[in-house]
C-alpha positions in Angstrom: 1.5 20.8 -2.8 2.2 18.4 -5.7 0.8 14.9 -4.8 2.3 12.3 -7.7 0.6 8.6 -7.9 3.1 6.3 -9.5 1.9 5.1 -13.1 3.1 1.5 -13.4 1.7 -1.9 -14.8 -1.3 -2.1 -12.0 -5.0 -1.6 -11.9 -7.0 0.2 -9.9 -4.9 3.7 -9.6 -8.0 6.0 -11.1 -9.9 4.9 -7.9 -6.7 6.9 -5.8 -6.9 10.0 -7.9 -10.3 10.0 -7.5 -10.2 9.6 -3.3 -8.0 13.0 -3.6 -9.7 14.6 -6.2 -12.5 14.4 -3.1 -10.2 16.0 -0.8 -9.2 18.8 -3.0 -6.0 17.5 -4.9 -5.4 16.9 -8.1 -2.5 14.1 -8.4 -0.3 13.9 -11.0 -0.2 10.5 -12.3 2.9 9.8 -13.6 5.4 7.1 -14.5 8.4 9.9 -15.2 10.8 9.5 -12.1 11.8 12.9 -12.6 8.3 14.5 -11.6 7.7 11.8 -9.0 11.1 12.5 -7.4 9.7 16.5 -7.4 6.8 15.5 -5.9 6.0 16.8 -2.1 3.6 13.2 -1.5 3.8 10.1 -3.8 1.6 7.2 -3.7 2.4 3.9 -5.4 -1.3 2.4 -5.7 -2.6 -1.0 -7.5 -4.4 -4.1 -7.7 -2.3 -6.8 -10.4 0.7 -9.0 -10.6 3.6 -8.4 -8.9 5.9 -9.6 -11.5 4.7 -7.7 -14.3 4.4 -4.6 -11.7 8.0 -5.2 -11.2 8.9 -6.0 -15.3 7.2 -2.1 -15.7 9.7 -0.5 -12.5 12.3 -1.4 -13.6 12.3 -1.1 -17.5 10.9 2.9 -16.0 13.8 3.5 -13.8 11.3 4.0 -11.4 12.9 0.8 -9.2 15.7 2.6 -8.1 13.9 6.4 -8.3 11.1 5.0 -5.7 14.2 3.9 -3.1 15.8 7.0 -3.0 12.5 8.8 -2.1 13.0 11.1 0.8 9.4 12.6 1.3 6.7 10.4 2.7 5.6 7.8 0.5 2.2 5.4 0.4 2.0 2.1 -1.1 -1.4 0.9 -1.2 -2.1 -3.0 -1.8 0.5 -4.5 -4.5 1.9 -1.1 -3.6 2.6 -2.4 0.1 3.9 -5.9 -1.5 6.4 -4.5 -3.7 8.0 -1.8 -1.2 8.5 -5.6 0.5 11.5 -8.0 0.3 10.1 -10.6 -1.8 6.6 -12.0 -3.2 5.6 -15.2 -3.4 3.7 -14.3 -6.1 5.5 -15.2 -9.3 8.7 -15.7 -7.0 9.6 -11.7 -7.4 12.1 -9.7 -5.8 10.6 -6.6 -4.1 12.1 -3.0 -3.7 13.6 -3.9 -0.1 12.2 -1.4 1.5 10.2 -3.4 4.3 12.7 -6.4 5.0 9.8 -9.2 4.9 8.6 -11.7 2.5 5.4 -11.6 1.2 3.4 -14.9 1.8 0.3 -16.5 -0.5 -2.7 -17.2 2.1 -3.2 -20.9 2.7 -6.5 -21.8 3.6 -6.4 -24.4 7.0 -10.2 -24.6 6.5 -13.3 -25.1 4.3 -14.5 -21.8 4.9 -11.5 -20.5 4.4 -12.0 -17.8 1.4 -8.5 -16.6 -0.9 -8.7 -13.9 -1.7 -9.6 -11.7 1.4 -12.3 -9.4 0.0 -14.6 -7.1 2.1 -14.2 -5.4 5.6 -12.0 -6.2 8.3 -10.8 -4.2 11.5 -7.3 -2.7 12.5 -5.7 -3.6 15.6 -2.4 -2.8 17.2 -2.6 1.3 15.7 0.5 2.8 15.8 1.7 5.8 13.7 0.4 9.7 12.9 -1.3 8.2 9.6 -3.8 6.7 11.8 -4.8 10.3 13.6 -8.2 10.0 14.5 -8.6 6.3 13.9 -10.0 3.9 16.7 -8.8 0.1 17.3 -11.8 -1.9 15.8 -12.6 0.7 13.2 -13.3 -0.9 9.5 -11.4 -1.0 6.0 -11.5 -2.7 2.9 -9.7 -5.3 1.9 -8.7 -7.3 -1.2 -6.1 -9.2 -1.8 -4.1 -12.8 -2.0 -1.3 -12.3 -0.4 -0.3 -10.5 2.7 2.7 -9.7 4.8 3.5 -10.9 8.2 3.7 -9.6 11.3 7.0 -7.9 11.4 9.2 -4.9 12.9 7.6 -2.5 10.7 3.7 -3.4 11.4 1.3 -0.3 12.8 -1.7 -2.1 12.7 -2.9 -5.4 12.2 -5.9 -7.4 10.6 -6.5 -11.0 10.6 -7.8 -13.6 7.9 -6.6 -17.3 8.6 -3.9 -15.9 10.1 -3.0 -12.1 12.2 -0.9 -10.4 9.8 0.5 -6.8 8.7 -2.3 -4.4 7.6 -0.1 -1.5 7.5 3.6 -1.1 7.6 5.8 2.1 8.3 9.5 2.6 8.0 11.0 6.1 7.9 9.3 7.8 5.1 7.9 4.8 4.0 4.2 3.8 4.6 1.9 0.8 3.5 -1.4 -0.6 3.6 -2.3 -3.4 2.5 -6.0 -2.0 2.6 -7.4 0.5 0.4 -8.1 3.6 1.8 -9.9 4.8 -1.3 -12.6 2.4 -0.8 -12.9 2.6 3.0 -15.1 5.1 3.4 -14.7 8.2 6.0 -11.9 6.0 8.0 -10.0 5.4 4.6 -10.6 9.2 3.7 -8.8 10.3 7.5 -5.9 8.3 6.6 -4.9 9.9 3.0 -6.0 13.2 5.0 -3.1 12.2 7.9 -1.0 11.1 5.2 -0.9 14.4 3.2 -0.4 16.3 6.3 2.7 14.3 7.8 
């Protein structure tokens, strides 16, 4: 199976190939839209800015290569943004894929922290990638922005406000959560996701 992780302007994408490296895959990280159009499973990982994220897509084709994808697809943080309508962040035109607009957490209260950083539970489970996964169950989270609750949401979090945790539509998946660096739940969902 040939699993290619989309090389684009964002950090954090060696932590991905590591997290299937542990499950017996070796990626191909790649920003040619040829191989990732090949590939049988891509991932479009990243922490960064969603602007310059987008700058790198398209000037690398790989704008209008990533919405033609037909085999199931993961976006992983900025990842899950960018597969969105539109950011907030920088004021930046997504891929479209998920027809919802990203929104910048505002803080109603002192203790109020941006960004979200640590552990927080999934609610509201609803797809095959989340095989084996229990309501309550933990993952990591870091992040600024976050998309709302919308037609596409199969699970939920909530951090001043409930909002999407992951999103599905068609081949398309997202979490806004890093499975990488959620430990034995986080490992279950690349697991389901390789096997869809």
């Amino acid at each position: 199976m040939e699993i290619a992780i989309i090389k684009y302007n964002a950090g954090n994408v060696r932590s991905v190939e590591n997290a299937l490296k542990r499950l017996g895959i070796t990626p191909k990280l790649s920003d040619n839209p040829e191989i990732i159009a090949k590939a049988d499973r891509v991932l479009f990982p990243g922490q960064g800015e969603a602007n310059n994220a987008m700058r790198y897509l398209k000037e690398h084709k790989l704008d209008d290569t990533i919405k033609t994808l037909k085999q199931p697809v993961l976006g992983i943080c900025i990842g899950q943004q960018l597969l969105c309508k539109h950011t907030e962040e920088g004021d930046t035109d997504g891929l479209g894929i998920f027809d919802v607009e990203v929104k910048r957490f505002r803080p109603k209260l002192h203790e109020d922290k941006v960004p979200a950083m640590g552990w927080n539970s999934l609610h509201g489970i609803s797809s095959d990638i989340f095989k084996g996964v229990e309501n309550g169950e933990y993952v990591y989270f870091v992040h600024s922005y976050y998309v709302p609750l919308c037609e596409s949401t199969i699970a939920t979090t909530n951090h001043i406000t409930p909002y999407s945790a992951a999103l599905q539509k068609g081949n398309f998946y997202a979490t806004q959560f890093h499975p990488e660096k959620s430990g034995a739940v986080g490992e279950k969902i690349l697991k389901n996701f390789l096997e869809l």
